[in-house]
PDB file of N, CA, C and O in Angstrom, chain B, residues numbered from 101:
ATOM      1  N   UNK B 101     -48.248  28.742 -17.386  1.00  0.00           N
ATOM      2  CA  UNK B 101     -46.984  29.210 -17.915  1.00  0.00           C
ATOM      3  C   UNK B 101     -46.255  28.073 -18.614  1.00  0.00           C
ATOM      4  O   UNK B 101     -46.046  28.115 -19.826  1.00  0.00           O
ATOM      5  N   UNK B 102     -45.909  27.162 -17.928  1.00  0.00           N
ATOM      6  CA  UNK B 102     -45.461  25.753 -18.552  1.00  0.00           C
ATOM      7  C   UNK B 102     -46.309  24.955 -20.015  1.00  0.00           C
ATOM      8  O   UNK B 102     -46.041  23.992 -20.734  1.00  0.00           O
ATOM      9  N   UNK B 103     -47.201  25.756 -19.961  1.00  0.00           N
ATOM     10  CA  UNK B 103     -48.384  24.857 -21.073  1.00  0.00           C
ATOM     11  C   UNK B 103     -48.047  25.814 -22.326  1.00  0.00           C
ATOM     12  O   UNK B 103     -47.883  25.386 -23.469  1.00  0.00           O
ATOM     13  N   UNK B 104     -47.956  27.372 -21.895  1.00  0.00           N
ATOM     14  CA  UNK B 104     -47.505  28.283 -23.038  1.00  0.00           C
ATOM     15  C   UNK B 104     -45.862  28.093 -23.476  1.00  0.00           C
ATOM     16  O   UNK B 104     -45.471  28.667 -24.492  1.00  0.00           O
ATOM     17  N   UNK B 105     -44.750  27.119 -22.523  1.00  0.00           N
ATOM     18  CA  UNK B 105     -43.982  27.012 -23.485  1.00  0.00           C
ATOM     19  C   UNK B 105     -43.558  25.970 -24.231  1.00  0.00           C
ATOM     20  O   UNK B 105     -42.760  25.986 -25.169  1.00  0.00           O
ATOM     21  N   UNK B 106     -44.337  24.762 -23.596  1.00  0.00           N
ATOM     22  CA  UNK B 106     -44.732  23.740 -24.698  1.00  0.00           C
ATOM     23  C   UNK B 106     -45.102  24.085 -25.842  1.00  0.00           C
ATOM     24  O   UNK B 106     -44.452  23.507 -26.714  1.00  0.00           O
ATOM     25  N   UNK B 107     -46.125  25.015 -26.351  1.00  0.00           N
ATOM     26  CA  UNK B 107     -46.733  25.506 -27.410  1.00  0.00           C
ATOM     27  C   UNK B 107     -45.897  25.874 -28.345  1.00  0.00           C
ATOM     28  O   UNK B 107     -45.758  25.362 -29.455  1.00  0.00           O
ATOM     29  N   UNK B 108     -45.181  27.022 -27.761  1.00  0.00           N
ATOM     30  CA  UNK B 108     -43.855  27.262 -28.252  1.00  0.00           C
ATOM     31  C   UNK B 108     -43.008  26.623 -29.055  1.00  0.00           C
ATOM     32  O   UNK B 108     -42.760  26.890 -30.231  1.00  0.00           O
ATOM     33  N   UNK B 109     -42.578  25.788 -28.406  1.00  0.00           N
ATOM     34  CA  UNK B 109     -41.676  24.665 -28.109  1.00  0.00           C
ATOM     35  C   UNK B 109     -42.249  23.998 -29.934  1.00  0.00           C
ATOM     36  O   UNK B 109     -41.843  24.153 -31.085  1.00  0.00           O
ATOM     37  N   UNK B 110     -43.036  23.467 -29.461  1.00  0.00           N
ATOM     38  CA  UNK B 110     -43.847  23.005 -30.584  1.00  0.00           C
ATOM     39  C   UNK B 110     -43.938  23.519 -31.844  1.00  0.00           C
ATOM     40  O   UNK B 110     -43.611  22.992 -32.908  1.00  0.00           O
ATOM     41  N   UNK B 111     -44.487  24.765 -31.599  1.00  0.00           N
ATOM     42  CA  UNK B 111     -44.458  26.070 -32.641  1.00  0.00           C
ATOM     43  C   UNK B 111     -42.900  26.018 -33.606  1.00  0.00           C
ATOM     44  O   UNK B 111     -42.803  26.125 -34.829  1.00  0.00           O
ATOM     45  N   UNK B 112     -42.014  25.859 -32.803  1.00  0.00           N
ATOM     46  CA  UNK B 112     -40.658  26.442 -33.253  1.00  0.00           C
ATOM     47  C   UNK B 112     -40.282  25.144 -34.004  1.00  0.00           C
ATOM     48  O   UNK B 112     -39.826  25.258 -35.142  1.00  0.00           O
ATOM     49  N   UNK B 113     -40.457  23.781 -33.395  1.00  0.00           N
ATOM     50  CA  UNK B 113     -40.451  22.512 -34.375  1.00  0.00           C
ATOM     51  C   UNK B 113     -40.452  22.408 -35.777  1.00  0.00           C
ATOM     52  O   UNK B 113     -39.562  22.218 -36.606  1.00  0.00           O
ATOM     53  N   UNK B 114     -42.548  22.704 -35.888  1.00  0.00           N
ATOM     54  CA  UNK B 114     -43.040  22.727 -36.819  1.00  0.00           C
ATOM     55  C   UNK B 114     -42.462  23.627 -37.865  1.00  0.00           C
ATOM     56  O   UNK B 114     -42.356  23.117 -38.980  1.00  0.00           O
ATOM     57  N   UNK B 115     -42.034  24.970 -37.715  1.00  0.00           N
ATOM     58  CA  UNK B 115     -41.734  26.069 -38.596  1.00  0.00           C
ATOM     59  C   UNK B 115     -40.197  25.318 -38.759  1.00  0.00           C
ATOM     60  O   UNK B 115     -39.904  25.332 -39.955  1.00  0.00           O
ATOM     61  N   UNK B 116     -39.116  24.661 -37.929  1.00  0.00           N
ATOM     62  CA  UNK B 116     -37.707  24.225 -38.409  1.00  0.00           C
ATOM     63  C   UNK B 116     -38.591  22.911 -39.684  1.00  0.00           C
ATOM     64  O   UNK B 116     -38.497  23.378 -40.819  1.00  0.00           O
ATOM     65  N   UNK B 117     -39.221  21.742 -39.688  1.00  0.00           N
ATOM     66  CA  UNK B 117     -39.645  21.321 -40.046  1.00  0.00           C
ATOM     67  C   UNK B 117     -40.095  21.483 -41.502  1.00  0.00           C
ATOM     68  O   UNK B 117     -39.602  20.827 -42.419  1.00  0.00           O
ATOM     69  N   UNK B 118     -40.919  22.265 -41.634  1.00  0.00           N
ATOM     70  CA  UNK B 118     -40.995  23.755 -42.803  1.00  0.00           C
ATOM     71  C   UNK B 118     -40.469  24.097 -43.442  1.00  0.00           C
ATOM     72  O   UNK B 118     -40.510  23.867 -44.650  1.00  0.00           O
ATOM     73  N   UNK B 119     -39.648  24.901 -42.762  1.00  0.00           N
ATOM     74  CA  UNK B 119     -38.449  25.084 -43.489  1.00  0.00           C
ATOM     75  C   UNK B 119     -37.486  24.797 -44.238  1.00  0.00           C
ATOM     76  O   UNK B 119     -37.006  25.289 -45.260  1.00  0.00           O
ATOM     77  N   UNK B 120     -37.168  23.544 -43.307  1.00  0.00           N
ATOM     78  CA  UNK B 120     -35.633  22.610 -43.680  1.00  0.00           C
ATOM     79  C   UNK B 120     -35.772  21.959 -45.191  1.00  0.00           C
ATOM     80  O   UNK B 120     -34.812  21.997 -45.961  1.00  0.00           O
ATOM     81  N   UNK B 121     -37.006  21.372 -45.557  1.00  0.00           N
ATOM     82  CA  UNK B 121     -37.216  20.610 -47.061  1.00  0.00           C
ATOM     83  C   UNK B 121     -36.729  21.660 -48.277  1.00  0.00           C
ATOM     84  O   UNK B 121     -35.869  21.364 -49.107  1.00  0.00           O
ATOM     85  N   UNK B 122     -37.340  22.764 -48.234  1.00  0.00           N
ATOM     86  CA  UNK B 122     -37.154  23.620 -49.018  1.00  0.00           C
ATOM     87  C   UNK B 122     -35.934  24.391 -49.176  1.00  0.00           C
ATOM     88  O   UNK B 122     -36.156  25.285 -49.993  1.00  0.00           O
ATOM     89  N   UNK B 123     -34.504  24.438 -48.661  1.00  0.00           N
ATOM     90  CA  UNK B 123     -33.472  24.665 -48.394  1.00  0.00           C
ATOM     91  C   UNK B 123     -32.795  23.568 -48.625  1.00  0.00           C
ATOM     92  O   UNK B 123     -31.645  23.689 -49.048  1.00  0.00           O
ATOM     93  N   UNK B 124     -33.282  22.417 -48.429  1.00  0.00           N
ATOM     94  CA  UNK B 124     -32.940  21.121 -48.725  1.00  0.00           C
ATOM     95  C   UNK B 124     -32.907  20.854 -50.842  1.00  0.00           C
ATOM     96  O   UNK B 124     -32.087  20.237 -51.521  1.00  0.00           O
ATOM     97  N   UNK B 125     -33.681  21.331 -51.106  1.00  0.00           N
ATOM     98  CA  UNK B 125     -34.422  21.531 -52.840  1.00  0.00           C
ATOM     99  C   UNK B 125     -33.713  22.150 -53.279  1.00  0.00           C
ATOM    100  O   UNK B 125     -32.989  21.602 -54.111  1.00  0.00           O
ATOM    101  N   UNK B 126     -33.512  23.453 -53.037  1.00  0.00           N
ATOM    102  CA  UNK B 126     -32.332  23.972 -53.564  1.00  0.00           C
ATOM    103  C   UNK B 126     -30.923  24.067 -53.294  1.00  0.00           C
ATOM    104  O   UNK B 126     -30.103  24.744 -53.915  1.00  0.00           O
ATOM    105  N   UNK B 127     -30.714  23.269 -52.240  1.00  0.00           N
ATOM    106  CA  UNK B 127     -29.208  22.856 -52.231  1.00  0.00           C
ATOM    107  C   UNK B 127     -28.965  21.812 -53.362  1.00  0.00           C
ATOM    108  O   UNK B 127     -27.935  21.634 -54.013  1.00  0.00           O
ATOM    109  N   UNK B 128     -30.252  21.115 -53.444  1.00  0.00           N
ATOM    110  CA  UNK B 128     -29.942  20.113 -54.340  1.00  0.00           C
ATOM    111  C   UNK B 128     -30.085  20.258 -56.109  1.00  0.00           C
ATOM    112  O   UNK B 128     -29.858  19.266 -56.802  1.00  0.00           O
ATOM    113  N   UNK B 129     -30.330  21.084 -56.502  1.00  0.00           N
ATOM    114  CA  UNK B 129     -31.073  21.696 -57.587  1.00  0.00           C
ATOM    115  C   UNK B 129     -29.235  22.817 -58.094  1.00  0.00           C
ATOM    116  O   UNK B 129     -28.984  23.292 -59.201  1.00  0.00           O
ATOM    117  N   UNK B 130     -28.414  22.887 -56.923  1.00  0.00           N
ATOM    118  CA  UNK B 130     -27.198  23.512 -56.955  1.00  0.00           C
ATOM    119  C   UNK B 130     -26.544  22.868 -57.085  1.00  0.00           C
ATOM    120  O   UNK B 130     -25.689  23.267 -57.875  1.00  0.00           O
ATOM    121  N   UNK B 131     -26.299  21.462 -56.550  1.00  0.00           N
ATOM    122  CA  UNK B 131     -25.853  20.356 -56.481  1.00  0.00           C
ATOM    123  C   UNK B 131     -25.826  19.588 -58.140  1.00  0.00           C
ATOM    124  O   UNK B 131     -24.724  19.600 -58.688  1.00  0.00           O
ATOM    125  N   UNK B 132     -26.587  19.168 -58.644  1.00  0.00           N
ATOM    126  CA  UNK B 132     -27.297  18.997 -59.561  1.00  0.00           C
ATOM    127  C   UNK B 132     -26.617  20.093 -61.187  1.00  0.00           C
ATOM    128  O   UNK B 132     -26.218  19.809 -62.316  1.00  0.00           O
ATOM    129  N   UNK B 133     -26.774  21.054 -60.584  1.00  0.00           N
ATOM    130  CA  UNK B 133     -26.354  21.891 -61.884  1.00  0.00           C
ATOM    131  C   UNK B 133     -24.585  21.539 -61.927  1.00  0.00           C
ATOM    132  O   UNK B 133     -24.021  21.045 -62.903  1.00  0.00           O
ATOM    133  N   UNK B 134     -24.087  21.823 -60.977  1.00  0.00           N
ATOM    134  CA  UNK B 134     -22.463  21.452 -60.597  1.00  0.00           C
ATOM    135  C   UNK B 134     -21.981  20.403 -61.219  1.00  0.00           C
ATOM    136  O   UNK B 134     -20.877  20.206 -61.728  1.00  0.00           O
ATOM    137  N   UNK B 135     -23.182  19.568 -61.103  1.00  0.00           N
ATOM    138  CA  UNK B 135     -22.382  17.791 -61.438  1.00  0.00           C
ATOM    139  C   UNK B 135     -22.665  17.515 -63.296  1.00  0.00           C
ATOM    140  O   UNK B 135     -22.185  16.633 -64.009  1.00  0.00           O
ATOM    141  N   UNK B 136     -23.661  18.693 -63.677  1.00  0.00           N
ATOM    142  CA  UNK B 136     -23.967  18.381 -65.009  1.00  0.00           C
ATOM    143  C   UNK B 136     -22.561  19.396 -65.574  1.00  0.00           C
ATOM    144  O   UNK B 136     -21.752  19.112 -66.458  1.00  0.00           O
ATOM    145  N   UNK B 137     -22.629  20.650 -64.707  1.00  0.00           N
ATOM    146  CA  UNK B 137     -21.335  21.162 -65.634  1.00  0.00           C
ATOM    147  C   UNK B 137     -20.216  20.557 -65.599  1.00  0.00           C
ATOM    148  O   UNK B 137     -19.408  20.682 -66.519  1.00  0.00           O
ATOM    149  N   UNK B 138     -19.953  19.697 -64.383  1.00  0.00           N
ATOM    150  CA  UNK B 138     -18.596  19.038 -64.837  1.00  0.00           C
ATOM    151  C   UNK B 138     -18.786  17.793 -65.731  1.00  0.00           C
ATOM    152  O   UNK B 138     -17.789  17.215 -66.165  1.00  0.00           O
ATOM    153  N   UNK B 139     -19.857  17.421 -65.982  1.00  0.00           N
ATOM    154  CA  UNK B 139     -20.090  16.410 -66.651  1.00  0.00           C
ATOM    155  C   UNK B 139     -19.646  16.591 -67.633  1.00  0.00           C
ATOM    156  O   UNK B 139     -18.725  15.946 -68.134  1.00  0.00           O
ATOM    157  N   UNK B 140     -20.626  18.163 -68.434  1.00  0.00           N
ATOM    158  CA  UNK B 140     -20.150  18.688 -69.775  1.00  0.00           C
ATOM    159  C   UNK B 140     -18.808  18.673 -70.151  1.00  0.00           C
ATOM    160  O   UNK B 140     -18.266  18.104 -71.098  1.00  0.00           O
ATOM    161  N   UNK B 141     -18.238  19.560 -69.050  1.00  0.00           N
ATOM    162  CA  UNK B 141     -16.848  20.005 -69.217  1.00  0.00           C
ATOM    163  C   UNK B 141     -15.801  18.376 -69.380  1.00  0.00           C
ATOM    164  O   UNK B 141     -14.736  18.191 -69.969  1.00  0.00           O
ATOM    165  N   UNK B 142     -16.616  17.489 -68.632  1.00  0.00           N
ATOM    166  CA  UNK B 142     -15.668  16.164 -69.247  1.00  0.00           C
ATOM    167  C   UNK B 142     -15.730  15.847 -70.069  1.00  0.00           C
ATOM    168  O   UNK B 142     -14.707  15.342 -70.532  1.00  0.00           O
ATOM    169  N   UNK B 143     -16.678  15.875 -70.718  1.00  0.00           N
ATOM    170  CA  UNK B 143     -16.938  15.076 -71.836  1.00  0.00           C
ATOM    171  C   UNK B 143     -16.566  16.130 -73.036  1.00  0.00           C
ATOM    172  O   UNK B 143     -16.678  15.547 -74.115  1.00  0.00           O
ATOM    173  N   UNK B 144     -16.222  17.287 -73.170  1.00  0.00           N
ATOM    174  CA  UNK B 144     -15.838  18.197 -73.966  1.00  0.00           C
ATOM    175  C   UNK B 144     -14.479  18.196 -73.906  1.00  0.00           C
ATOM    176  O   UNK B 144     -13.863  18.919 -74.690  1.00  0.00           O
ATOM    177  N   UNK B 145     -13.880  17.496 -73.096  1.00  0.00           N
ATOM    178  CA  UNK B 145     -12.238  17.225 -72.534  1.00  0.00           C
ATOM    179  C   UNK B 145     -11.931  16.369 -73.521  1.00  0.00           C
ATOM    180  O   UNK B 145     -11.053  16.544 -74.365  1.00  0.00           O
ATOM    181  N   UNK B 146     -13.093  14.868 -73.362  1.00  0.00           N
ATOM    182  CA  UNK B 146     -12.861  13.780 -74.047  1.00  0.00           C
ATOM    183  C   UNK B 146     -13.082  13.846 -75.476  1.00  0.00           C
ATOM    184  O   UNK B 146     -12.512  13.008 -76.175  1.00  0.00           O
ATOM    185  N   UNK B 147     -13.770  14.651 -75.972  1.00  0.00           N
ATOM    186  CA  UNK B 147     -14.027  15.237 -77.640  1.00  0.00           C
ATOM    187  C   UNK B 147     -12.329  15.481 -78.208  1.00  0.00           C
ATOM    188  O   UNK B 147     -11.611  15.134 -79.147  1.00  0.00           O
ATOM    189  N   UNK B 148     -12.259  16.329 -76.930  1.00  0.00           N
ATOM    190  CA  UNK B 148     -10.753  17.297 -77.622  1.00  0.00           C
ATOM    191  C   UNK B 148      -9.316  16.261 -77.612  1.00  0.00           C
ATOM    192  O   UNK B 148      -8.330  16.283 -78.348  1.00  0.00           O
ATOM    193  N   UNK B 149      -9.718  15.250 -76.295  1.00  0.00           N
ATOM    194  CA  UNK B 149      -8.797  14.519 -76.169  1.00  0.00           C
ATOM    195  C   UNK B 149      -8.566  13.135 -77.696  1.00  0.00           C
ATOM    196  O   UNK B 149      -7.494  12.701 -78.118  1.00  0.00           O
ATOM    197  N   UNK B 150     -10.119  12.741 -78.227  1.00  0.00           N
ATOM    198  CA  UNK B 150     -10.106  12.053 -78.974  1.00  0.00           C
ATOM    199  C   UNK B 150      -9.787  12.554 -80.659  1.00  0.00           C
ATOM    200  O   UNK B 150      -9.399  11.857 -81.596  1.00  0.00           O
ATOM    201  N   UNK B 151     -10.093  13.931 -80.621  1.00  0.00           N
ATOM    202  CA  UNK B 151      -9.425  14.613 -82.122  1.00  0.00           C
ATOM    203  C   UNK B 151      -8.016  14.860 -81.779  1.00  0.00           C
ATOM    204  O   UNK B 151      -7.324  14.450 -82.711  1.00  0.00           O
ATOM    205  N   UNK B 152      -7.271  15.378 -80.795  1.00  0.00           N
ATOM    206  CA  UNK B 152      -5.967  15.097 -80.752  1.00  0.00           C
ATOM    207  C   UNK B 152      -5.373  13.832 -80.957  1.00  0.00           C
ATOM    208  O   UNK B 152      -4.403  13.857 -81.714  1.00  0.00           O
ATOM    209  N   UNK B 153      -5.634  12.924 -80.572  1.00  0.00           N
ATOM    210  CA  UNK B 153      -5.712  11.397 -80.832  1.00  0.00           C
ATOM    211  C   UNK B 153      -5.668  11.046 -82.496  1.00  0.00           C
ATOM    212  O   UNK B 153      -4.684  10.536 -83.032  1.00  0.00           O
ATOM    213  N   UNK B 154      -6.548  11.306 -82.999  1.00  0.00           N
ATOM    214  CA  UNK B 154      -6.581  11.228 -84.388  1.00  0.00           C
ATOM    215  C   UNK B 154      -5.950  11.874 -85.181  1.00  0.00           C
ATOM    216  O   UNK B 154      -5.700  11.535 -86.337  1.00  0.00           O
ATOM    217  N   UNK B 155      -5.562  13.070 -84.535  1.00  0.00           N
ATOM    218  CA  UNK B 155      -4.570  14.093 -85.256  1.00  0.00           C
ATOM    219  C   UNK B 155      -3.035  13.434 -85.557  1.00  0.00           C
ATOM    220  O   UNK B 155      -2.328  13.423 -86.565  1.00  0.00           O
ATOM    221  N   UNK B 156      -2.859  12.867 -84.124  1.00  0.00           N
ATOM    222  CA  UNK B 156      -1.625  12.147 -83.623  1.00  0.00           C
ATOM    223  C   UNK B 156      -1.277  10.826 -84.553  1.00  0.00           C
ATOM    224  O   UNK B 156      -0.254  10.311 -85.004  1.00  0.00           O
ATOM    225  N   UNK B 157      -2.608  10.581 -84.584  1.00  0.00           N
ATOM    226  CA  UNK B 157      -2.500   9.133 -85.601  1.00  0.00           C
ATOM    227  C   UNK B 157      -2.391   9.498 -86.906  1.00  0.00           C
ATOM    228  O   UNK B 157      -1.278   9.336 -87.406  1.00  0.00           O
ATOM    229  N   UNK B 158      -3.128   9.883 -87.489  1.00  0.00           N
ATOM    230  CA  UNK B 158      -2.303  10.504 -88.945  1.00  0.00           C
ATOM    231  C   UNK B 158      -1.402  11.277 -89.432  1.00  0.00           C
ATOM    232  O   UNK B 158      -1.377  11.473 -90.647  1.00  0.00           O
ATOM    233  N   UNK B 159      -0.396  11.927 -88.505  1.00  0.00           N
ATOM    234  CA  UNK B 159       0.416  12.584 -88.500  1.00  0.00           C
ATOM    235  C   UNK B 159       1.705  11.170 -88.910  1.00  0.00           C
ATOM    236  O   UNK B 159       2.656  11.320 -89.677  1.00  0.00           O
ATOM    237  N   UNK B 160       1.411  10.063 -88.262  1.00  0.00           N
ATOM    238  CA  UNK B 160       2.135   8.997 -87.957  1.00  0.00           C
ATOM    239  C   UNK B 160       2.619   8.169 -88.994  1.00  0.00           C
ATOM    240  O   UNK B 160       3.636   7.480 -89.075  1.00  0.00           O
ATOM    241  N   UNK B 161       1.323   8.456 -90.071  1.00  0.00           N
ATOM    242  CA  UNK B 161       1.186   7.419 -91.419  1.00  0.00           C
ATOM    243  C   UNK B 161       2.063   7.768 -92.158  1.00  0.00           C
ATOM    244  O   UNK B 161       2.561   8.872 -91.938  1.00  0.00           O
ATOM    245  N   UNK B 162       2.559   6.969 -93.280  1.00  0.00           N
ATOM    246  CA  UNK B 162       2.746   7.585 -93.826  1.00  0.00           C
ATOM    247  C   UNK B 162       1.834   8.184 -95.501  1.00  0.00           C
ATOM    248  O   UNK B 162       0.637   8.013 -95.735  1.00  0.00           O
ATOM    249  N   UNK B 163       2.912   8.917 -96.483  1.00  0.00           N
ATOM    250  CA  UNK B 163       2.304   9.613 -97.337  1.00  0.00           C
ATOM    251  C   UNK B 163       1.074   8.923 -98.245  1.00  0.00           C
ATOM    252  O   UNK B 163       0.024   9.420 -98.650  1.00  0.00           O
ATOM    253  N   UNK B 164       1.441   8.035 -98.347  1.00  0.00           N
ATOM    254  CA  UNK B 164       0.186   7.437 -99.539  1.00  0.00           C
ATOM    255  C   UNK B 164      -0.843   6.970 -98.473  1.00  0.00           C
ATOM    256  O   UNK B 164      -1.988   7.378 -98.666  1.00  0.00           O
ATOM    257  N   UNK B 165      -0.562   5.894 -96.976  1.00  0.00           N
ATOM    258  CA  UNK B 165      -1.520   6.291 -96.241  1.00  0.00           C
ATOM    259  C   UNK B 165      -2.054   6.862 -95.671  1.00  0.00           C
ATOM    260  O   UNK B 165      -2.798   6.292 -94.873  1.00  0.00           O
ATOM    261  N   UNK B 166      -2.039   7.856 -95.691  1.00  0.00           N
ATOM    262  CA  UNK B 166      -2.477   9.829 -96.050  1.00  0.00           C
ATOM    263  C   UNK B 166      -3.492   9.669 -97.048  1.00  0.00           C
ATOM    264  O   UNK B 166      -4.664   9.960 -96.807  1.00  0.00           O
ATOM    265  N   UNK B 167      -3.168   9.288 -97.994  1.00  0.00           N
ATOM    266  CA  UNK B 167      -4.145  10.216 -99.196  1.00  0.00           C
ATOM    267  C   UNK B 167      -4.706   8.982 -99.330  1.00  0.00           C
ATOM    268  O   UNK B 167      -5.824   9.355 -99.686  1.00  0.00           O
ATOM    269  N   UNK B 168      -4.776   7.760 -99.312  1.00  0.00           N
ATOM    270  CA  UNK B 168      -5.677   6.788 -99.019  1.00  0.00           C
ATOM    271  C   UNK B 168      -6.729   7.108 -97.976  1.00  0.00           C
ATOM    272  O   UNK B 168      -7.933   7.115 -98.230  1.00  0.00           O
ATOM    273  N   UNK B 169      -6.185   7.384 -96.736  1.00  0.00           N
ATOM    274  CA  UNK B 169      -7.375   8.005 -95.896  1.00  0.00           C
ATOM    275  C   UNK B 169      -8.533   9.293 -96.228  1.00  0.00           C
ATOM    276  O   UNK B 169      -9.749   9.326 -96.036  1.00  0.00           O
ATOM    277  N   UNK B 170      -7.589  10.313 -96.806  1.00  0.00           N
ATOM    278  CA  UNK B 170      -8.211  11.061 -97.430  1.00  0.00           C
ATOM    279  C   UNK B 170      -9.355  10.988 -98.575  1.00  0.00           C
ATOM    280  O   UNK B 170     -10.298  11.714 -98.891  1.00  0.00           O
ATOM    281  N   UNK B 171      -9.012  10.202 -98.877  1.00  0.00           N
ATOM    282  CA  UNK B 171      -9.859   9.632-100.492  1.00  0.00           C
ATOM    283  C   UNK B 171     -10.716   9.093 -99.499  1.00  0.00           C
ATOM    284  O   UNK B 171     -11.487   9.941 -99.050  1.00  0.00           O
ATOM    285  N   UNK B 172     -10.915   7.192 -98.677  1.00  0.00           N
ATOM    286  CA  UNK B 172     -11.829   7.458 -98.282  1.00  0.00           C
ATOM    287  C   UNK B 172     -12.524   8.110 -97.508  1.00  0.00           C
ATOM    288  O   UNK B 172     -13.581   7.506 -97.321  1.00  0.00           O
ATOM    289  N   UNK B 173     -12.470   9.112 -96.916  1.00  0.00           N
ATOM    290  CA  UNK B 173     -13.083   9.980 -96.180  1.00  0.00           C
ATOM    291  C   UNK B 173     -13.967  10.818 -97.216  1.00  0.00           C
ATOM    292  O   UNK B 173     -15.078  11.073 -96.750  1.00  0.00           O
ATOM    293  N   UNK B 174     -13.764  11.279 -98.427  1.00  0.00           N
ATOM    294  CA  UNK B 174     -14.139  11.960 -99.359  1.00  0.00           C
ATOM    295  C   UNK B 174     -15.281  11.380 -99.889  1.00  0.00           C
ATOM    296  O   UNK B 174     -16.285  11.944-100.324  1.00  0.00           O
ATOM    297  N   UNK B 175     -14.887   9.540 -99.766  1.00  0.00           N
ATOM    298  CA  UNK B 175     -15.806   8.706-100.470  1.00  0.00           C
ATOM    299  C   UNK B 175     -17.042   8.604 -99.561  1.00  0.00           C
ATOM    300  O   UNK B 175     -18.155   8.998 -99.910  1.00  0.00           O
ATOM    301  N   UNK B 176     -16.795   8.098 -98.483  1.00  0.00           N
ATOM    302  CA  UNK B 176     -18.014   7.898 -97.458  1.00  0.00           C
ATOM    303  C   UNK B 176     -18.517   8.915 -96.958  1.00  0.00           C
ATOM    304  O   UNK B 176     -19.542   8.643 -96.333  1.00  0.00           O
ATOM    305  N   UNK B 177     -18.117  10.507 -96.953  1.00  0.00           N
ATOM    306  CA  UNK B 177     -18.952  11.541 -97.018  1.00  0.00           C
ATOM    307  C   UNK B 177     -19.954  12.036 -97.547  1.00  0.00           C
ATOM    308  O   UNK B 177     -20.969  12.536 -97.065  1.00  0.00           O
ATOM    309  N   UNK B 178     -19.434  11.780 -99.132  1.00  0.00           N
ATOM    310  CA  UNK B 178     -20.536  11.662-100.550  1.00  0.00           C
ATOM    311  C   UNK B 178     -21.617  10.436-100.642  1.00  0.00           C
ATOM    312  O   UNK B 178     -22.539  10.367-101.455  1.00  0.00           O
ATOM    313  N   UNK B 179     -21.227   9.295 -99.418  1.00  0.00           N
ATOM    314  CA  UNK B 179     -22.606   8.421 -99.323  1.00  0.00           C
ATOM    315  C   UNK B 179     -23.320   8.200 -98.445  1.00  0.00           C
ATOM    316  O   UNK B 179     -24.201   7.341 -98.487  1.00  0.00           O
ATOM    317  N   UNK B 180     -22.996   9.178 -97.158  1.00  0.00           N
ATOM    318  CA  UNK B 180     -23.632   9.362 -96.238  1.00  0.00           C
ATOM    319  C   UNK B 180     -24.620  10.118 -96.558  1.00  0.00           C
ATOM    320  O   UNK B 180     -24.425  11.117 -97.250  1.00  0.00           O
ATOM    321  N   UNK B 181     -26.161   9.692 -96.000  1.00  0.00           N
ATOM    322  CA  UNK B 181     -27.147  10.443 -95.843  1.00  0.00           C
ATOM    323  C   UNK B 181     -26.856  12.040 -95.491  1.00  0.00           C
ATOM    324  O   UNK B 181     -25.779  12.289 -94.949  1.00  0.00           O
ATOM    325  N   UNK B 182     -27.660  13.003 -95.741  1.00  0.00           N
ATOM    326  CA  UNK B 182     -27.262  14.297 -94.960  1.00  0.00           C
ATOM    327  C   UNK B 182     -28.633  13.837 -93.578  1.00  0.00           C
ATOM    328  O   UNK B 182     -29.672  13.178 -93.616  1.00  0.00           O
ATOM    329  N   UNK B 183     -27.737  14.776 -92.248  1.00  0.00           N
ATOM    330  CA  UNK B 183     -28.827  14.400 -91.354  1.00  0.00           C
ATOM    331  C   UNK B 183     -29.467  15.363 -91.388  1.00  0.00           C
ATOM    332  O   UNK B 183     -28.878  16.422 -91.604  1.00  0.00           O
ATOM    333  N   UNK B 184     -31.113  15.363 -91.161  1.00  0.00           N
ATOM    334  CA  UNK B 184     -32.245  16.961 -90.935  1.00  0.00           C
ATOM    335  C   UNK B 184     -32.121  16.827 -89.554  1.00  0.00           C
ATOM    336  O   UNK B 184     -32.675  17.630 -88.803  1.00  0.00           O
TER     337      UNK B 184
END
């Protein structure tokens, strides 16, 4: 009787054992997706935060350094490579 609940005993180990890695994988695989979406979501923060920024800054200039910026922007567009 004592030898059958060692076995047991044993039995029930092995199968927690088993188990646990694979529950372990996809906690982490959940884990994992979480930390990339907030990643995204920061860094899509920091996009929006840095064109407001620039918005802010030329709002600031004044008129002729306005259309100085404008011009070159016009200029170094037309000599930039296009990217494929």
């Amino acid at each position: 009787m004592h030898i059958h609940k060692v076995k047991q005993l044993i039995y029930l180990l092995l199968l927690l054992m088993i188990c646990s890695p694979a529950g372990y994988a996809q906690e982490k695989n959940v884990n994992q997706r979480r930390i990339n979406s907030e990643r995204k979501k920061k860094q899509q923060q920091a996009e929006k935060d840095y064109r407001n920024a620039i918005k802010r800054h030329n709002n600031t200039q004044s008129k002729s350094t306005k259309a100085m910026m404008r011009q070159s922007k016009k200029a170094s567009s037309s000599l930039t490579p296009i990217k494929k």
